[in-house]
N, C-alpha and C positions, 0 to 999 in steps of 0.2 A: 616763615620758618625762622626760629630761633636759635642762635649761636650757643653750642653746646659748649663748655669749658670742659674737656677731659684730661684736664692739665692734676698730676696726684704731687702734691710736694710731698719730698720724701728726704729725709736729715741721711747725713750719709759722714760714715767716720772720715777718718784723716786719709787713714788706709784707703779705704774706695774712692776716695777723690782722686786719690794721687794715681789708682792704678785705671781709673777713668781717662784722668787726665792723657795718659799714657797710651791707651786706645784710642783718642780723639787723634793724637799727634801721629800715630803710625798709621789710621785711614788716612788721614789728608794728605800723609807720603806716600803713601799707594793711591791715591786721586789724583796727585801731581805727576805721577810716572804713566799713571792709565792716560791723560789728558794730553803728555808730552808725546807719547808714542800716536795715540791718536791725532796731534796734530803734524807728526812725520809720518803718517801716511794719507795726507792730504791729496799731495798728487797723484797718487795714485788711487785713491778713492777717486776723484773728479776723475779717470780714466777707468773705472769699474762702470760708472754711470753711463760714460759717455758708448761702451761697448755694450749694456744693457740695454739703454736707447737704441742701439743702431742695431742690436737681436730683435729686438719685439716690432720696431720697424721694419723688417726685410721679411724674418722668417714667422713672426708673432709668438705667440705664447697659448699653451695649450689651453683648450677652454672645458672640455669635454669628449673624452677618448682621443681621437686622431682628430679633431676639430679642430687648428688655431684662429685666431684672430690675430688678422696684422693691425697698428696703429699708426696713423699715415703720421709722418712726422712734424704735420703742423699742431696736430696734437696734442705733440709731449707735453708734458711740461716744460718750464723754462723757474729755475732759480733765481727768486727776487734779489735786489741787489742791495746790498749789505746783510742778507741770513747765510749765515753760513753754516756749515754743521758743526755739533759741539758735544761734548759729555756732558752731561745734565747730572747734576748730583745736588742732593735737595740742602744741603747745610755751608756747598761752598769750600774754597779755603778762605782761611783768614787773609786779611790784607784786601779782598778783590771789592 
């Protein structure tokens, strides 16, 4: 399979740079406020997980009408060490 280029160069005035420029810099301050907040609710994400585990181990989770499935808790998963969770945002900020 062959690497497609769908890359279109396109000349862009002074004006559309500048008001480009200007949409770049106001996502990446809302990606830095989405990412901030998301990493202050860290601990309490690991305590959403932790009471989700300890649901689907006791009481399970529905499978099919009034059917659940319990999941013994050797099971679960377990988070490798050093992945953490994170905002994915495909261009970055600057700096990183």
């Amino acid at each position: 399979m062959s690497f497609k280029n769908l890359f279109i160069k396109h000349e862009r005035s002074a004006e559309e740079e500048a008001w480009l420029q200007e949409e770049i810099a106001e996502q990446e301050d809302r990606f830095s406020q989405i990412e901030k907040t998301m990493e202050d609710l860290k601990p309490i994400r690991a305590q959403w997980y932790r009471e989700f585990f300890d649901r689907i181990s006791t009481t399970g989770f529905n499978v099919d009408g009034d059917e659940k499935m319990v999941i013994p808790r050797d099971q679960l998963p377990v988070q490798p060490d050093g992945n953490e969770d994170r905002v994915v945002w495909k261009h970055g900020v600057d700096g990183e």
